[in-house]
C-alpha positions in Angstrom: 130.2 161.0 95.6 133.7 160.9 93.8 133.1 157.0 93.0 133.1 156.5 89.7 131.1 153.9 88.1 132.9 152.0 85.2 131.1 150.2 82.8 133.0 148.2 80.4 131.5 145.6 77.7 133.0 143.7 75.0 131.2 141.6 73.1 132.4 138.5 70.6 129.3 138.4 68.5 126.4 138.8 70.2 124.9 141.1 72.5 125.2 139.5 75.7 122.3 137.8 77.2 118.8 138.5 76.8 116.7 136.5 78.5 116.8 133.3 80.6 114.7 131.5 78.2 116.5 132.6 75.2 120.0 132.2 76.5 121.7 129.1 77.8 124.8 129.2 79.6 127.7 126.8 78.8 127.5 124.0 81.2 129.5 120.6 80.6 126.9 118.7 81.4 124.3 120.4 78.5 124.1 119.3 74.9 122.5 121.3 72.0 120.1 120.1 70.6 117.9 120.8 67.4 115.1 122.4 68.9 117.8 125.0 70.3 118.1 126.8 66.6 114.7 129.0 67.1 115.1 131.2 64.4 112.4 131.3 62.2 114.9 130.7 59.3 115.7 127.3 60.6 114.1 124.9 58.0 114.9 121.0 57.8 114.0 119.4 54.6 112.7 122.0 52.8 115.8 123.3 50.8 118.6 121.6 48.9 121.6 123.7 50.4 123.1 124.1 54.1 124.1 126.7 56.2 124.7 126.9 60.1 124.7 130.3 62.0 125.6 129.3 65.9 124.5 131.6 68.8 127.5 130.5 70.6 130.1 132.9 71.9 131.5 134.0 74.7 130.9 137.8 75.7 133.5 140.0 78.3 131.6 142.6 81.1 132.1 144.3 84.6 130.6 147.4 86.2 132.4 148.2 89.3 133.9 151.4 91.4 137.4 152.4 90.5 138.1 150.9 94.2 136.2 148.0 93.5 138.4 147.0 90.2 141.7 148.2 91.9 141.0 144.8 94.7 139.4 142.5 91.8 141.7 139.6 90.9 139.2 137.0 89.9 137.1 138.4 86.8 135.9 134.7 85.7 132.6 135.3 86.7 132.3 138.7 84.6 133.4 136.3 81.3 130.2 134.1 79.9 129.7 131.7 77.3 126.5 131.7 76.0 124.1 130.2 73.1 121.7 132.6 71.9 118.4 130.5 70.6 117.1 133.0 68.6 120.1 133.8 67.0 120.7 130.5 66.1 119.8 128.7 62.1 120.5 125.6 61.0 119.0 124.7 57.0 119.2 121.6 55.8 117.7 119.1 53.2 117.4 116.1 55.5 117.9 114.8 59.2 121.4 113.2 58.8 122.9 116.6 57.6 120.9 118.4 60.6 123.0 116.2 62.8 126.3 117.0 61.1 125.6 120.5 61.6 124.3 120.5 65.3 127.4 118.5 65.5 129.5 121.3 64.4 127.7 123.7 66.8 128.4 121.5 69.4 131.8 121.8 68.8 131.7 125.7 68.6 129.7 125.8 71.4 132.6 124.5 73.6 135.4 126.2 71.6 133.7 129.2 72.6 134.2 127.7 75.8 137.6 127.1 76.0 139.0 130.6 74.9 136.3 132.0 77.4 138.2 130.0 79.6 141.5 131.1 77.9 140.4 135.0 78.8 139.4 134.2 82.3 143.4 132.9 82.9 145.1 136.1 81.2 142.9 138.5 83.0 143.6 136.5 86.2 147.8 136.3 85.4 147.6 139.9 83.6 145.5 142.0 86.1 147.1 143.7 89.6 146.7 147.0 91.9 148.2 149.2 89.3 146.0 147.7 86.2 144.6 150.3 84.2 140.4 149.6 82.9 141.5 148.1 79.8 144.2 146.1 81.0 142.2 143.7 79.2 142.5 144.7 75.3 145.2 142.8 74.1 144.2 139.8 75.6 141.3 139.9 74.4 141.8 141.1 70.8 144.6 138.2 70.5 142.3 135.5 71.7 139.2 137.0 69.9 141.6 136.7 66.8 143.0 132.8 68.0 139.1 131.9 68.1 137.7 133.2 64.9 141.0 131.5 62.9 140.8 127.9 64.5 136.7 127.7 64.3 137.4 128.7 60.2 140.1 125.6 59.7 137.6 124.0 61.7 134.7 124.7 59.1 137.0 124.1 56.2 138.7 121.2 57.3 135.4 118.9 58.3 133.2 121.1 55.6 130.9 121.9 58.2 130.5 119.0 59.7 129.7 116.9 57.2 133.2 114.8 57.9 131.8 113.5 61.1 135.4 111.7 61.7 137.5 115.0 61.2 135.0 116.8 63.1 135.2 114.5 66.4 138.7 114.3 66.5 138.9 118.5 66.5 136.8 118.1 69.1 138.0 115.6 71.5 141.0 118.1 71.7 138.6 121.2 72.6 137.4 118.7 75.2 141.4 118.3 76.4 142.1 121.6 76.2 139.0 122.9 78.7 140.1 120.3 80.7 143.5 121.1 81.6 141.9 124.8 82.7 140.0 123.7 86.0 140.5 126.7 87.4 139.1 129.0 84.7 135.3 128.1 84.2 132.8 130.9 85.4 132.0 130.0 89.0 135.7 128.9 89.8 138.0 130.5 92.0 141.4 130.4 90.6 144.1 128.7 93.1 146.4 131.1 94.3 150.1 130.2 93.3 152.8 130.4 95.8 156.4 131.6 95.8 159.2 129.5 97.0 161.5 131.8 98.9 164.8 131.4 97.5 
């Protein structure tokens, strides 16, 4: 057989999904909640300091025959935003503070979402016949990079959270922002854009 099988993965943090009941799936109709941080560092009132470490990313992946990928427009089911449970700790020396930081993975949660979403456009506008297999690299390395920088003004910015008014207003605009990209969640088919013959 002179089909070649190409396996690609790029990951933005984690390892891609594990298992059903480990992983959840961004969905806009899910919130995090506390008993989503399972690792067995997540402690609430039992230490004086906090720290958040969010399972939320977003992960890029396709296996297909060179064939296969020269046809392939759509890859936005082959780009996942996911929240990794046991990945995920939260510490914290009382409730109120837990809330400011599930608060603040909420909000990373769906900014993973949005440059997941981001990806899924570029490799749409960015990929044709003639693409080579890692069309994809800049694109992703700039957005991967786009990510990382806004989530740390984020984390300075409303100290983690703990500036609850700072903190919703960064996130109503993630919630704009993945809203004016219909097109580009992970089951969506992209609408096809159509040239005006001059």
């Amino acid at each position: 057989m002179n089909k070649t099988l190409l396996w690609l993965c790029l990951m933005l943090g984690f390892t891609g999904k594990l298992c059903a009941q480990n992983t959840i799936e961004w969905q806009p109709d899910y919130t995090l909640k506390l008993s989503d941080f399972q690792s067995s560092s997540t402690k609430i009132g039992q230490s004086d300091f906090i720290s958040l470490t969010s399972g939320g990313n977003f992960n890029f992946a396709y296996q297909m025959s060179n064939g296969a990928f020269m046809f392939t427009k759509n890859f936005n089911g082959m780009v996942h935003c996911t929240f990794q449970r046991d990945a995920s700790v939260l510490v914290a020396p009382d409730t109120a503070t837990a809330m400011n930081l599930l608060n603040f993975a909420r909000y990373q949660f769906d900014l993973a979402e949005l440059y997941a979403r981001k990806l899924r456009k570029a490799l749409y506008e960015k990929k044709n016949a003639f693409s080579g297999a890692y069309f994809f690299q800049p694109a992703f390395d700039s957005l991967q990079a786009a990510y990382q920088k806004r989530l740390g003004i984020a984390q300075t910015e409303t100290h983690l959270g703990t500036d609850p008014e700072k903190l919703q207003q960064r996130h109503q605009e993630v919630l704009k922002e993945i809203a004016t990209l219909p097109d580009y969640c992970e089951s969506c088919k992209p609408k096809k854009k159509h040239h005006k013959r001059g």
